[in-house]
N, C-alpha and C positions, 0 to 999 in steps of 0.2 A: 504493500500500500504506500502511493506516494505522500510523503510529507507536505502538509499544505503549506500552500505560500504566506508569508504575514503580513499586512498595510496596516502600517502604524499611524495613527492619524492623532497629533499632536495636538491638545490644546492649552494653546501658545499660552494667552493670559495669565490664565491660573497659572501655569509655571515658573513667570516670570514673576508675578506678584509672592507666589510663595516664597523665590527667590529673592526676593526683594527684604521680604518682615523676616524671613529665616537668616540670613547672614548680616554681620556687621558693617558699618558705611566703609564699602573699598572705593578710593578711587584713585585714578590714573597722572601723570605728570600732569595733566593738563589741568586739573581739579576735577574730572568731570567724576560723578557716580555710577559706579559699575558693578556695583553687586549682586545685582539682577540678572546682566548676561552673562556672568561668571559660574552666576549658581543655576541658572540656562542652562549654558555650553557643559557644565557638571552631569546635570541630568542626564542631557541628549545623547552625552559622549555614554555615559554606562550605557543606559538602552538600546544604542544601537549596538555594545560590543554581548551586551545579553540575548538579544531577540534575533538578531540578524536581519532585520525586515530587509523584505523584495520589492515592497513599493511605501511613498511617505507625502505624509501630506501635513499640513501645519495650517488650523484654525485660528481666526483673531476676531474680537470685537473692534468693532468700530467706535468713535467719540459719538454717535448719534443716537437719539432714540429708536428702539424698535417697535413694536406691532403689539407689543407689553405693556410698552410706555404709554401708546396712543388709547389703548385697552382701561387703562389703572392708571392714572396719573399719581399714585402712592408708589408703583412698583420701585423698588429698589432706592426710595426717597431719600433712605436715613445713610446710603452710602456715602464714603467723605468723597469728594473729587480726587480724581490720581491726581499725584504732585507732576510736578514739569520732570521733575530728575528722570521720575519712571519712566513718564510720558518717550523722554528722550530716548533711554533704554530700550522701549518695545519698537523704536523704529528702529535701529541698532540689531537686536534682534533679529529682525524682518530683512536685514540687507546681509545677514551673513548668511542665513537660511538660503537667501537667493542665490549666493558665491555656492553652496549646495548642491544646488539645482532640485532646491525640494518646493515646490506648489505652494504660496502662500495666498489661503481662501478666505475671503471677509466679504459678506453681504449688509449694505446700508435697510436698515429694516428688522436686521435679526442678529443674534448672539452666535456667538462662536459655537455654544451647546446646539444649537439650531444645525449650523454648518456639520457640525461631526454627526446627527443623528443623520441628515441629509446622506453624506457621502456611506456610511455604515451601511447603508438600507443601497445606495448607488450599487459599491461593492458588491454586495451579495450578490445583487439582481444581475449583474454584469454575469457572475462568475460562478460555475455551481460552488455549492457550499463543498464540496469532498477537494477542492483546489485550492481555499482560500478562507482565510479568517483575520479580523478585526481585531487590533489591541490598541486602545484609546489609552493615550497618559494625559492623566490627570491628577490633581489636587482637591477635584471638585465632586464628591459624593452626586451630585444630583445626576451625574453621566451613570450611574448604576441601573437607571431604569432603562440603557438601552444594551444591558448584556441579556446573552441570551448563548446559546449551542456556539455559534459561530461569531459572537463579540464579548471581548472579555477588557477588564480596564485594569492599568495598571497605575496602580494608586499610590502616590503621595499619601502617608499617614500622618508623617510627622517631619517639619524640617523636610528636607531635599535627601535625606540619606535612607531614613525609612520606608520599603515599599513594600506591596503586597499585589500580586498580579491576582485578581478577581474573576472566578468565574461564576457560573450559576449558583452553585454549592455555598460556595465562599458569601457571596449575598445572601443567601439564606439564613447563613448559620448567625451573618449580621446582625441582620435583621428579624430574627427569631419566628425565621420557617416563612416570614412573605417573599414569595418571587420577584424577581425584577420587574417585570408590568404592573405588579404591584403598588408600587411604589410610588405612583404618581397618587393614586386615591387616596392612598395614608398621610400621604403629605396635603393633600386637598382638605385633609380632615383636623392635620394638626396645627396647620398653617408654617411659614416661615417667617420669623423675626430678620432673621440679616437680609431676606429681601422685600419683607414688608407686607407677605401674601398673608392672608387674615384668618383662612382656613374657618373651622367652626368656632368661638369662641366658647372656652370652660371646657374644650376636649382636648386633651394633651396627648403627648404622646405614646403613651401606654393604653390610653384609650381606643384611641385610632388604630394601635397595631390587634388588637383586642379584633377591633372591627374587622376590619380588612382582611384577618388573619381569617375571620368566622366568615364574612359573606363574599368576599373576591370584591368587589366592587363598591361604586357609588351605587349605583342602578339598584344591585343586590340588596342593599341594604333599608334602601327608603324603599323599595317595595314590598320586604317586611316590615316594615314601619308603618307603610299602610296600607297593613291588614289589622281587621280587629285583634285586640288584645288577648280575646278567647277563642280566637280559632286553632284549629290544630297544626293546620301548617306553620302558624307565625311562632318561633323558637328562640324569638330574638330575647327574653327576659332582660330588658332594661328598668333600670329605677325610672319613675318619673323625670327627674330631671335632663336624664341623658336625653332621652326620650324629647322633652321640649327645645335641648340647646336643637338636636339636629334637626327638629320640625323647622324651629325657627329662622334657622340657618342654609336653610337648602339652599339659596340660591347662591348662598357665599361660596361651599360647599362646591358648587360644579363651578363658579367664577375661576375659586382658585385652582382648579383643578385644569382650568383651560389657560392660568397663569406656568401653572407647573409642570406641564407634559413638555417634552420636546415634539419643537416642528420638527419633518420628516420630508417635507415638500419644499427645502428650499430652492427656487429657481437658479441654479447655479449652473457654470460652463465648468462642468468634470470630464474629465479625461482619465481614464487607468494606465494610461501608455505614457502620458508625460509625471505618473508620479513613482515610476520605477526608479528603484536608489539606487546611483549609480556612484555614487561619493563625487560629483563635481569636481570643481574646480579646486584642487587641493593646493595648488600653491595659491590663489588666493587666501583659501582658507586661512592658511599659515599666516600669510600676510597681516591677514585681518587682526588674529590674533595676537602678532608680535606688537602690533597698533594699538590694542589695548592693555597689553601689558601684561597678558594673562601666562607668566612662564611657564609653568606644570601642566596647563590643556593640550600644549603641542605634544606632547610627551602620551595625552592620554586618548590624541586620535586616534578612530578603530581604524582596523587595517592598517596602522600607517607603516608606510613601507622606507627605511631610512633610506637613503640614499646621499651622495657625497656630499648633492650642495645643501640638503637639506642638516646634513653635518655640519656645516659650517654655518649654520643660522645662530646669530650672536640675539638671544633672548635679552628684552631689556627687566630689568626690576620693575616690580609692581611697589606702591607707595601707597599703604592701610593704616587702619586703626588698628589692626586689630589681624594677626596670622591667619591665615584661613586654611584648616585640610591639614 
C-alpha cells in the first residue's frame, strides 16, 4: 500500500502571533523586532524536517473585516489591535514564504480558518482520499472541527516547542468523546469570550458538552425540547432552568453557531500543482536569513545540503534581550 502524500497547509497568523507572546523582544542591528519570524522560521523548519510534506500552502488574515464582522458587529470586538512591530513581521513572513515558493492565500471577506477549511475540502475532492491527506499547523483549537479520517492538525499546545499532531481519536479523548463536527454546536452552546460569540447565556461549558455529547446536534436537541415533558420519547431530563436559558436563547444559539463553523466555500484561485514543495529558492532563502540575523536557522534548514560557498557564508550576530534556544 502506497504511503499517502501530505499538504500541509499552514496557518500563518496564529503562528506568528504565538511566536510573537511566546519568545522575548529579539531584534536585529537595525532595531527592528523579530521575534515572530524567528519563532516562525523555528516552527516551519521542525515540521517540514518531521512531516516531509509533498505539497504547502500558507493561510493569512487580512486587516479587513469579514462576513462575521458584517454578520455581528460585536464579533471579535474586545480584541487589542496588532501592534505595527507585528504588523511588520507578518509581511516579513509572507516575502520569505514567497523566496519558498510556497502559495501564500488570503481572501478580503474571510479568515484565514475560512481559507484552510476551503483548500482541506479542495484537496480531498481533487484527490482520492487512499493518495492524500491534510495536516493543518496551528495554535488555534477552533481548526479541530475540520479533522476528520483524512485531516488531522498539528497543534501548538504550548509556546512554539510543544506539539501534539491531532487526529480523530486524539479530539475525542479532548474533548470527552464529542467528534470533531461536533464541535461547532458545543461551542454554539457555550459561546466564546476571546471572540465575543455569546452562545447561550448561564450554559457553560460542561453543560454544552453534557448536551452535544447526548443529542449530536442543535437540531437534536431543541427538538427534544419541544416535545412535551411527559412523553416517552423526550429523555432529555432537564431542571427547569436549563430548560428556559435554551428556550430563551435559541436564536443566539444557531446565530452563534453560524459565527463559529468554518466556511468551506471560499471563492478562491487553488491550484495542487503550484503548491508542490519543492524547497525554492534556497540561496535566497539563506540570504534572507543572514539579513535578519537569524545565525542557528541556517544551520536548521531541512535538507540543507552544505556545499563550499555555502561554507563560507560568514553569519552575522543576532543582538537580544534575552538568549533564545
Amino acid at each position: 500500500m502506497n504511503q499517502k502524500k501530505r499538504f500541509l497547509i499552514i496557518d500563518a497568523n496564529a503562528l506568528i502571533h504565538r511566536a510573537y507572546h511566546a519568545l522575548p523582544p529579539l531584534r536585529n542591528r537595525k532595531g527592528e523586532l523579530i521575534n515572530a519570524i524567528y519563532g516562525f522560521c523555528s516552527i516551519f523548519f521542525k515540521v517540514l524536517k518531521e512531516l516531509e510534506p509533498d505539497f504547502i500552502i500558507a493561510a493569512f488574515d487580512l486587516p479587513f473585516p469579514t462576513f462575521r464582522h458584517k454578520k455581528f458587529k460585536g464579533y471579535k470586538i474586545k480584541r487589542p489591535k496588532t501592534p505595527e512591530e507585528l504588523s511588520q513581521q507578518i509581511l516579513k513572513v509572507k516575502d520569505l514564504l514567497k523566496e519558498f515558493d510556497i502559495p501564500v492565500l488570503e481572501k478580503q471577506g474571510f479568515e484565514a480558518d475560512d481559507i484552510i477549511g476551503t483548500v482541506s475540502r479542495l484537496v480531498l475532492k481533487k484527490e482520492t482520499k487512499s493518495q492524500i491527506e491534510n495536516i493543518i499547523l496551528t495554535g488555534d483549537a477552533d481548526l479541530f472541527q475540520l479533522v476528520s479520517p483524512d485531516t488531522k492538525v498539528y497543534f501548538l499546545k504550548k509556546g512554539i516547542k510543544n506539539t501534539v499532531l491531532y487526529n480523530k481519536e486524539l479530539v475525542k479523548e479532548r474533548y470527552q468523546g464529542l467528534d470533531p463536527e461536533e464541535l461547532v454546536d458545543f461551542k454554539a452552546l457555550k459561546g466564546d469570550p476571546s471572540d465575543n460569540i455569546p452562545g447561550v447565556p448561564g450554559i457553560g461549558e460542561k453543560t454544552a458538552m453534557e448536551l452535544i455529547k447526548r443529542f449530536g446536534s442543535l437540531e437534536n436537541l431543541y427538538s427534544a425540547l419541544d416535545q412535551e415533558p411527559t412523553s416517552k420519547t423526550n429523555s432529555i431530563d432537564l431542571n427547569q432552568r436549563i430548560r428556559d436559558l435554551l428556550q430563551e436563547h435559541k436564536e443566539k444559539a444557531f446565530f452563534s453557531r453560524s459565527l463559529v463553523q468554518i466556511e468551506r466555500n471560499v471563492p478562491i484561485d487553488f491550484n495542487l500543482e503550484k503548491c508542490q514543495w519543492e524547497d525554492g529558492d534556497r540561496e535566497k532563502v539563506i540570504q534572507s536569513i543572514k539579513e535578519l540575523g537569524f545565525r542557528s536557522l541556517i544551520k536548521r534548514l531541512p535538507n540543507f545540503k552544505k556545499s563550499e560557498q555555502n561554507d563560507n557564508i560568514k553569519e552575522e550576530k543576532v543582538d537580544c534581550q534575552r538568549k533564545l534556544f
